[in-house]
C-alpha positions in Angstrom: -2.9 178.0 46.0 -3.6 181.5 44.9 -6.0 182.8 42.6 -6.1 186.5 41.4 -9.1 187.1 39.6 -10.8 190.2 37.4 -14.7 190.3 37.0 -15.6 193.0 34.9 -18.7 194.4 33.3 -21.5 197.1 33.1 -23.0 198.0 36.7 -26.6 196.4 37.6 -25.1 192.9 36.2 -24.0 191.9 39.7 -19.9 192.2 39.1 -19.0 193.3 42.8 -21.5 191.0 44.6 -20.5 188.3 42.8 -16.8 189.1 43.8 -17.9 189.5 47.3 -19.4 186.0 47.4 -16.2 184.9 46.1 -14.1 186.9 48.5 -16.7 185.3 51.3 -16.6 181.4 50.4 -12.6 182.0 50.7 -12.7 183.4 54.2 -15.0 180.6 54.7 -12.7 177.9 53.9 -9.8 180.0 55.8 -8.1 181.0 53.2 -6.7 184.8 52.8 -8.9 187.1 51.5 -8.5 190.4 48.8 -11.7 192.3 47.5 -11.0 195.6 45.6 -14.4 196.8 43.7 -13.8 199.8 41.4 -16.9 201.7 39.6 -18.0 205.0 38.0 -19.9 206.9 39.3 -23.1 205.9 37.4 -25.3 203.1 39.6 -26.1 201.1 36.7 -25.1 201.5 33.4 -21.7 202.6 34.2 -18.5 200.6 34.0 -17.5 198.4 37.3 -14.9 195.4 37.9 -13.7 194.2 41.2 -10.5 192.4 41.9 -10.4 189.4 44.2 -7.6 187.4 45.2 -8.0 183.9 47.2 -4.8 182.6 48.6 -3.2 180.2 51.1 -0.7 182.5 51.6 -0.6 186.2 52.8 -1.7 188.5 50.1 0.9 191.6 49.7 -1.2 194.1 47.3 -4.4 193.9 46.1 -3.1 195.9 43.6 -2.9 193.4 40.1 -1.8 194.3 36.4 -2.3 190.5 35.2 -4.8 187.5 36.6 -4.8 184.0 36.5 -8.5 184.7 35.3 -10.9 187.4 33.9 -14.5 186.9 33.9 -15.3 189.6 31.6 -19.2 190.5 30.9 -19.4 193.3 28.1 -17.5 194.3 24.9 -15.6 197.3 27.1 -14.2 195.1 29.6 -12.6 192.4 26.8 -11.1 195.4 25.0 -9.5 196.4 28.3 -8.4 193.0 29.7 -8.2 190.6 27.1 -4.7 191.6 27.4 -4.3 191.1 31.0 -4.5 187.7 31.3 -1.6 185.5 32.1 0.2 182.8 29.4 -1.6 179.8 30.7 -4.6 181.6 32.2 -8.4 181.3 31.8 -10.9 184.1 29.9 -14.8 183.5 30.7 -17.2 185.5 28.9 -21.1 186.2 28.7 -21.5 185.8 25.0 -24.3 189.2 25.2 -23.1 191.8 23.6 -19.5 190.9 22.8 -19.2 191.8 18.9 -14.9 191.2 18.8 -14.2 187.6 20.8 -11.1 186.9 22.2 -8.2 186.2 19.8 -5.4 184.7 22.3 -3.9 181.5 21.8 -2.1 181.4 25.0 -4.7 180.9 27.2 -7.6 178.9 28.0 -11.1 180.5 26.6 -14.7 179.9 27.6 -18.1 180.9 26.8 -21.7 181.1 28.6 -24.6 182.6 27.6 -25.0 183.9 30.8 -27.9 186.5 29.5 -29.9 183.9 27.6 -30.0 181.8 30.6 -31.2 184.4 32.9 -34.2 184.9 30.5 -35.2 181.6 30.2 -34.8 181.3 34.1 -37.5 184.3 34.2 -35.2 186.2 36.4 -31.9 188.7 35.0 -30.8 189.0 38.3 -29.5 185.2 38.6 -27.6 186.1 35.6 -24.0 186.8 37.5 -24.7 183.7 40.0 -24.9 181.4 36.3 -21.3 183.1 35.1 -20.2 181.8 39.0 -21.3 178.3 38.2 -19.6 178.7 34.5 -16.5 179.7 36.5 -16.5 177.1 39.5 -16.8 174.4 36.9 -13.5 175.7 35.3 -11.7 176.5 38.4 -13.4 174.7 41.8 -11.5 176.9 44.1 -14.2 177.2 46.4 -16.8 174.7 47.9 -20.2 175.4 47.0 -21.8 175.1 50.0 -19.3 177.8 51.2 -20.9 179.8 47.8 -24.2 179.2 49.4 -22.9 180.7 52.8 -21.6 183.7 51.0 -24.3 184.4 49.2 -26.6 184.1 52.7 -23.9 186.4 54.2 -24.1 188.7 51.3 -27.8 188.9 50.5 -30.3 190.9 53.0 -32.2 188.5 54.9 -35.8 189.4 53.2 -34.2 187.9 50.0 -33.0 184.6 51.9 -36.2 182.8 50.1 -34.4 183.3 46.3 -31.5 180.8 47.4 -32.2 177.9 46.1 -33.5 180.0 42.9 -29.4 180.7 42.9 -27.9 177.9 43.6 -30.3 176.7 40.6 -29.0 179.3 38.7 -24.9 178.4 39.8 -25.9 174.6 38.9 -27.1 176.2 35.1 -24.2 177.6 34.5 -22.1 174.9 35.5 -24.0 172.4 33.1 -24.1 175.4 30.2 -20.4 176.2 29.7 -18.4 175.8 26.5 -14.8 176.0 25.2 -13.9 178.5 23.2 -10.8 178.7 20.4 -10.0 182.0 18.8 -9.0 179.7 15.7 -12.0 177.5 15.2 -14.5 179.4 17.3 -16.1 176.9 19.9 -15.3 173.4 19.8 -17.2 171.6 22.5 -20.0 172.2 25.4 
C-alpha cells in the first residue's frame, strides 16, 4: 500500500496539521512516513499545501509531481492541481469558494461543504478535521482511533478537552460527503 497525497489551501484552514495527523496515524500503524509542508510567508491568508505520503514500503523522495489524491480547499489550489492527479485518482474539495469545479473525467471527484459544516458546528476550526472524515470515508487508509492518537500527539495538551468536539467533527464529514461528475454535476450523497 502507498498513498501520496496533496492537501492544499489558504493558511489558517488547518492544511499542514491536518497532514501531520495523517503523517502521525501512519507511523502509528507502522507504516513509513513522508510529511513535506510548503507555505508563504504570510501566517494566514497566504497559500500553504503539504505533501504526505503513507506507505508499506520505503519512501525514496518526498518529492511528488502527481498523487493518488488532492484534497484541495480554495479556487488557487484546484487551478494548480486539478491537473496533478493521477488517471484513476481521487479529487476532494471544500465546495467554499471554488467558482470553476473540476472538469476531469478520469478520475474519481468528491465534494463537502466542509465550511458550512464548520458553521453550523459553531466552531471554523473543526473545519479541516470534517474534510479528514470526508477523506477517510473515501480512502480508510488509516484507523481512526490512530486519527484520534495523532491528533492527541499533534494538539497542545491545554486543548486535549476539544477531542471529542473533533472526532464529532471527522464523523460529520464522513456522513456529509458527496460524488461529484464534471458532466452532470453531483449525482449522489
Amino acid at each position: 500500500m502507498s498513498e501520496e497525497i496533496i492537501i492544499a489551501g489558504f493558511g489558517g484552514q488547518g492544511v499542514l496539521s491536518m497532514g501531520k495527523i495523517l503523517a502521525y496515524s501512519g507511523i502509528m500503524q507502522d507504516q513509513e512516513v513522508s510529511w513535506m509542508p510548503s507555505y508563504g510567508p504570510e501566517m494566514r491568508g497566504g497559500t500553504a499545501n503539504v505533501t504526505v505520503i503513507l506507505s508499506d514500503e520505503r519512501i525514496s523522495s518526498p518529492y511528488l509531481k502527481v498523487y493518488d489524491t488532492a484534497i484541495i480547499l480554495n479556487q488557487q489550489s484546484m487551478d494548480k492541481f486539478e491537473s496533478t492527479v493521477k488517471p484513476g485518482g481521487i479529487l476532494l474539495y471544500d465546495t467554499n469558494g471554488i467558482s470553476h469545479h473540476p472538469t476531469r473525467t478520469d478520475i474519481k471527484i468528491y465534494q463537502i461543504e466542509g465550511a458550512k459544516l464548520a458553521a453550523e458546528m459553531g466552531n471554523k476550526k473543526v473545519f479541516n478535521m470534517i474534510i479528514l472524515g470526508a477523506f477517510l470515508k473515501i480512502k480508510p487508509i488509516v484507523k481512526l482511533e490512530n486519527v484520534l492518537s495523532g491528533l492527541k500527539k499533534s494538539l497542545s495538551e491545554r486543548y486535549h478537552h476539544l477531542i471529542p468536539l473533533n472526532k464529532e467533527a471527522i464523523t460529520m464529514g464522513m456522513n456529509h460527503l458527496k460524488v461529484f461528475n464534471a458532466q452532470q454535476q453531483i449525482i449522489h450523497s
